[in-house]
C-alpha positions in Angstrom: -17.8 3.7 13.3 -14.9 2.1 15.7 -12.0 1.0 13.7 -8.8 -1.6 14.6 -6.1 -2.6 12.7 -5.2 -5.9 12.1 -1.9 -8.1 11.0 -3.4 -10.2 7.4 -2.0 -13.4 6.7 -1.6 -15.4 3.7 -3.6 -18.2 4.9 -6.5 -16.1 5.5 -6.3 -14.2 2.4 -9.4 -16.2 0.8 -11.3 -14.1 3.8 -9.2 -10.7 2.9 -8.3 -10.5 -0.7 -11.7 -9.7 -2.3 -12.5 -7.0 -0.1 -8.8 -5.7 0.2 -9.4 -5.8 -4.0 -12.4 -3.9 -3.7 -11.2 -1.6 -1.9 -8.2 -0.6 -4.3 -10.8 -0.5 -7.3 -13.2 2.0 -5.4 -10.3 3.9 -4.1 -8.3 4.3 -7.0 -11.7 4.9 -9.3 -11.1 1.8 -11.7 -13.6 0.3 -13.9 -15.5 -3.0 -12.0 -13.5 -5.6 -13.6 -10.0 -4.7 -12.8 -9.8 -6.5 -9.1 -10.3 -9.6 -11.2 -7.1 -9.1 -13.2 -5.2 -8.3 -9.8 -5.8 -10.9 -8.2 -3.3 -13.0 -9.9 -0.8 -10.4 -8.5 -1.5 -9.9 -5.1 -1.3 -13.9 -4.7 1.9 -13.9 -5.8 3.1 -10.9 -4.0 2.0 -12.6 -0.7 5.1 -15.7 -1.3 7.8 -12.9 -1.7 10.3 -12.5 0.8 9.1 -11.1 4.5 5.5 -9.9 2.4 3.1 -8.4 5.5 0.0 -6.7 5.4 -2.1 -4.8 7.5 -5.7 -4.2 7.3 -8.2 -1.2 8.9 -11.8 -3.0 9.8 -14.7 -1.1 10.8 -17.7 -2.5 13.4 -20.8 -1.0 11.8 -24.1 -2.1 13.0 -25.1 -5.4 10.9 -28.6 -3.4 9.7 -26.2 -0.8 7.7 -24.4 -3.7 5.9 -27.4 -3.9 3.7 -26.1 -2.4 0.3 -23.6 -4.9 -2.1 -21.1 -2.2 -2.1 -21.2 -2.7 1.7 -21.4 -6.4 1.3 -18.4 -6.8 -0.7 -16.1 -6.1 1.7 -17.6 -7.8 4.7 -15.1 -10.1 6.4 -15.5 -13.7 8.3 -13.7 -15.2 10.9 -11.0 -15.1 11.8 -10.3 -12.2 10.5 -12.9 -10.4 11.9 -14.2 -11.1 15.4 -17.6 -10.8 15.1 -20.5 -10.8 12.1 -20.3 -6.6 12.0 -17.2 -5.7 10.3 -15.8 -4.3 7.3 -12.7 -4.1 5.5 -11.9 -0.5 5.0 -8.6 -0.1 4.6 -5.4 -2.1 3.1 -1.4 -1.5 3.2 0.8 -4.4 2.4 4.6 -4.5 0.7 7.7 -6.8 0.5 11.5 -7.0 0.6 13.0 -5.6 -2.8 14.9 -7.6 -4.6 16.9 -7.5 -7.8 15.0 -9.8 -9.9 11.6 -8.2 -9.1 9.9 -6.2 -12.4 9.4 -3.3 -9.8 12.8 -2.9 -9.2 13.7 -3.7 -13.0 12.0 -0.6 -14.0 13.5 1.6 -11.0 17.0 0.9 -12.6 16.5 1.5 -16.0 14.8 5.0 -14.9 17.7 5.9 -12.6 19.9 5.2 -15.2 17.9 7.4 -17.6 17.8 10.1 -15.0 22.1 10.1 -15.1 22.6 8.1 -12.2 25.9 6.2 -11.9 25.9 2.2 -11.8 27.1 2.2 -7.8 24.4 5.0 -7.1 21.5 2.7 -8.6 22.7 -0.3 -6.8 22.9 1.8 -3.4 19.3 3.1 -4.2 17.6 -0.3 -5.1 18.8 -2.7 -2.8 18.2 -3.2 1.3 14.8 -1.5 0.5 10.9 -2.5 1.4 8.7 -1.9 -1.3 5.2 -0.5 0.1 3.3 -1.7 -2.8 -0.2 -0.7 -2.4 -1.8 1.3 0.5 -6.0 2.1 0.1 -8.5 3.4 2.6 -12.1 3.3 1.1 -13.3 6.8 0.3 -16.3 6.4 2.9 -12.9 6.1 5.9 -11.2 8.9 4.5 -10.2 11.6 6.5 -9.5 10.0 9.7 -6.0 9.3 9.6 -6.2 5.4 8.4 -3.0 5.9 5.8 -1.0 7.2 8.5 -2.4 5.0 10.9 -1.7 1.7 8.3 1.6 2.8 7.4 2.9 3.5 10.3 1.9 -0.6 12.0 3.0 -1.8 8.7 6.8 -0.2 9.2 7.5 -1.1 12.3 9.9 -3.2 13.0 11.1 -3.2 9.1 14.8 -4.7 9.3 15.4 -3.3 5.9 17.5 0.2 5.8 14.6 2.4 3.8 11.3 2.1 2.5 10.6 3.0 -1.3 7.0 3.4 -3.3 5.8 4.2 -6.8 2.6 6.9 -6.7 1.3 8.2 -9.7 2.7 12.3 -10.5 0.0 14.7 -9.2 -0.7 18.3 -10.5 1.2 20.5 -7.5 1.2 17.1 -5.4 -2.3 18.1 -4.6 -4.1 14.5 -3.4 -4.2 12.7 0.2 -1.5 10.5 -1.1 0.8 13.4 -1.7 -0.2 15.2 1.6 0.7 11.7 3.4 3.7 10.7 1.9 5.3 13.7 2.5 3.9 14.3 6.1 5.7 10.7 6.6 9.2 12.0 5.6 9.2 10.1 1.6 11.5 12.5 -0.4 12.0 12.3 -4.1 14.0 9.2 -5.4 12.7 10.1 -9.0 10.3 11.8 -11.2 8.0 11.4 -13.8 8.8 7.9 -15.0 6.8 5.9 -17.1 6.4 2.4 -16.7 6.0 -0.2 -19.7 2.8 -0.6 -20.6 1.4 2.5 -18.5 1.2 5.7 -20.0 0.7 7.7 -16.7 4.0 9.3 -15.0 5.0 8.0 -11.5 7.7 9.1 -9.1 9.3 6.7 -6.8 9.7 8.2 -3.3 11.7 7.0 -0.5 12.5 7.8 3.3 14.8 5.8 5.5 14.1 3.2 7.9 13.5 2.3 10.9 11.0 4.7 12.2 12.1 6.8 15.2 10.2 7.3 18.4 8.8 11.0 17.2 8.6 10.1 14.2 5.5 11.6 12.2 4.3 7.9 10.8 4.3 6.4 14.8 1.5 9.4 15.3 -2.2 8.0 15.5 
């Protein structure tokens, strides 16, 4: 399997976003179904200010893309450069802003946590939200998060990154082990969002990256 990354665009996202959707379902073990109800969101995500994204594609040969699980995340041109290649990994995010529901829900849980108004307003704003970052079970392993996040950061002209992942017994997943290989410290912990009943933390690290910086390693 030889892998590339590659910048997504908004205008190409009728090529990208069903894959990119499958992907997060398969990755984040939800019931078939629930890409449809995300698609919505994604869409809108991509008009928000300085959105990017940034995909992982695999060349297989075209007699293994035989199976609809492998099917589904076939890409066309132009996003992929030839009839072979797969979507197998997604990282995408935005500039923060006040009026987002994401950053609604940071305030009222730093407030909750004690934090003082200034404090909250120094936390929440001049940040990039990294809202979803998935690598298909079948690339696991090789790196691709790191590898996604770090192309996806680059360049960032906001002064930190911040992320929402849900709360993990001991921190024990890859998403843990990645985050905090990639310098994110706790911003806070074990919030619960309206309408989920699963507790998050929000974790941040600043920005930009620096030369030996862990998330510029391959």
């Amino acid at each position: 399997m030889t892998i590339r990354l590659v910048d997504l665009t908004g205008q190409d996202s009728r090529i990208w976003l069903e894959p990119a959707l499958d992907i997060y379902v398969t990755a984040m073990n939800y019931p078939r179904g629930t890409e449809i109800h995300r698609a919505a969101l994604w869409r809108d995500h991509i008009t928000r200010p300085r959105w990017r994204a940034v995909g992982a594609v695999a060349t297989m040969p075209a007699a293994e893309i035989t199976s609809p699980q492998m099917a589904r995340r076939r890409l066309a041109r132009p996003v992929a450069v030839s009839d072979d290649e797969l979507l197998v990994g997604i990282a995408y995010g935005y500039q923060g802003a006040r009026d987002q529901w994401w950053n609604q829900q940071l305030r009222i849980g730093l407030r909750q946590a004690g934090h003082s108004d200034p404090a909250v307003d120094a936390i929440t704003r001049d940040y990039f939200e990294l809202t979803e970052l998935h690598v298909h079970p079948t690339a696991q392993g090789r790196g691709l998060g790191q590898w996604l996040l770090g192309r996806l950061l680059a360049g960032r002209p906001e002064g930190q990154v911040l992320l929402s992942t849900p709360e993990a017994p001991a921190e024990d997943n890859r998403a843990w082990s990645l985050y905090r290989r990639m310098g994110f410290v706790d911003i806070l912990r074990h919030f619960t969002f309206t309408g989920d009943p699963r507790p998050f933390a929000f974790l941040g690290r600043p920005l930009p990256l620096g030369p030996d910086d862990p998330a510029r390693a391959r």
